[in-house]
C-alpha positions in Angstrom: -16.8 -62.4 -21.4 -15.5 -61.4 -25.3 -14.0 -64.1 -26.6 -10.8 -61.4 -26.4 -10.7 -61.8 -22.9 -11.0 -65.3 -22.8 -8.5 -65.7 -25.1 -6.1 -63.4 -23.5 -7.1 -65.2 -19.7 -6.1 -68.5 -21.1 -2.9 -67.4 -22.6 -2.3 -65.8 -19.3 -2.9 -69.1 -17.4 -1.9 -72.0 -20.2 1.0 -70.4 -21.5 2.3 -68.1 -19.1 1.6 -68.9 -15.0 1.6 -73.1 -15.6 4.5 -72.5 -17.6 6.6 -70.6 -15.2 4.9 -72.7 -11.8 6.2 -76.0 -13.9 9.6 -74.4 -14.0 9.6 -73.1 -11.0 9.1 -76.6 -9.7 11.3 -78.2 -12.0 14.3 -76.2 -10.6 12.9 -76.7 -7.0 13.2 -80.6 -8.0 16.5 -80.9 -8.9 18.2 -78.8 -6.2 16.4 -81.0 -3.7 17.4 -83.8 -6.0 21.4 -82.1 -6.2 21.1 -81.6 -2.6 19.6 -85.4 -1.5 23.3 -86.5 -3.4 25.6 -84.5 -2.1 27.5 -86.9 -0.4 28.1 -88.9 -3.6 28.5 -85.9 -5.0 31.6 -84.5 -3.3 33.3 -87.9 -2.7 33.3 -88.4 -6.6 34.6 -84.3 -6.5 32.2 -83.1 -8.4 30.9 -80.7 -5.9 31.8 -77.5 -7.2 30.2 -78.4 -10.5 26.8 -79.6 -8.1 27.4 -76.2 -5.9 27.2 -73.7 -9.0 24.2 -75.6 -10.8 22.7 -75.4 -7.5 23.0 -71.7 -7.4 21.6 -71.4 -11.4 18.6 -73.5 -10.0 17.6 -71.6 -7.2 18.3 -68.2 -9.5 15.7 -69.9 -11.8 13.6 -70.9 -9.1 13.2 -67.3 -8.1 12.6 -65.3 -11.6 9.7 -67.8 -12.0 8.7 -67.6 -8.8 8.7 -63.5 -9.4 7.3 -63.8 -12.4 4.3 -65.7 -11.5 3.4 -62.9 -9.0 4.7 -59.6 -10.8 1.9 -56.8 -11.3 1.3 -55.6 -14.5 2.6 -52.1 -15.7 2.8 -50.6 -19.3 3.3 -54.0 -21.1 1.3 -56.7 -20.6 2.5 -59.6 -18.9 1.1 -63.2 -18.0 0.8 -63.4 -13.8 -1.9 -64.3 -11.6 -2.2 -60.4 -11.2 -2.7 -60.1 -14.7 -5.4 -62.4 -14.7 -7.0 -61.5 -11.6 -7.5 -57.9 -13.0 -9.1 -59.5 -17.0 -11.6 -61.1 -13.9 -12.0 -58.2 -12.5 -13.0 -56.7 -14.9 -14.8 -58.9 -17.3 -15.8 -61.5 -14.4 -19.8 -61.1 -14.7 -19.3 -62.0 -18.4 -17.5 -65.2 -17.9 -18.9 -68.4 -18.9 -17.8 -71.5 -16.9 -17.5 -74.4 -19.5 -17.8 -77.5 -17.2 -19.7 -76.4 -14.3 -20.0 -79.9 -12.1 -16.5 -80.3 -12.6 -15.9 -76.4 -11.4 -18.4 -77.6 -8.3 -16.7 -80.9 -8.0 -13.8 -78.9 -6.9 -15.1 -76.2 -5.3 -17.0 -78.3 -3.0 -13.6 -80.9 -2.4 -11.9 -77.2 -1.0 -15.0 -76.6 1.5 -17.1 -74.7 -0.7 -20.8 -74.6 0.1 -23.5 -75.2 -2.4 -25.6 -72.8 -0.6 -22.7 -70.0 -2.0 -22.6 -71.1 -5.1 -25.1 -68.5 -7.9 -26.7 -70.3 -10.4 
């Protein structure tokens, strides 16, 4: 793989997907959190205040969600989509920098050694 394409994988993946999946989760987090509190919540009458964060986080939670999964179309973007394609087609050039710990994990989600090409 080019070092292009690598480059342009791991903004895809470091900058892009983790970024938008820790969002993602971060606003999934604190609606449960809102939501695990609500009692409290309303008895100290804050609950409209709770109710319309609520409805910002799950708005969040969504566009990263979307986001993470959108296809590319004229402009570039950073989704698994977009970096499923780059592996596509650049995949037979890529070079796996730390292979036992790619195995490692392979192997912990059922993956036989047999599979795996040298």
């Amino acid at each position: 793989m080019s070092r292009d394409y690598q480059e342009k994988l791991k903004d895809i993946i470091c900058q892009g997907v983790a970024v938008d999946l820790h969002l993602a989760d971060e606003a999934l987090s604190l609606d449960w959190f809102v939501g695990q509190h609500a009692d409290e919540i309303n008895k100290a009458t804050f609950g409209a205040f709770f109710g319309s964060l609520q409805d910002i986080l799950v708005r969040n939670l969504i566009l990263h969600l979307a986001k993470i999964f959108d296809t590319p179309k004229r402009n570039p973007i950073r989704s698994i989509p977009s970096a499923i394609k780059i592996l596509k087609a650049n995949g037979n050039q890529l070079t796996v920098e730390y292979r036992p710990g790619l195995i490692s994990a392979l192997t912990r989600y059922g993956a036989s050694l047999d599979e795996m090409h040298e």
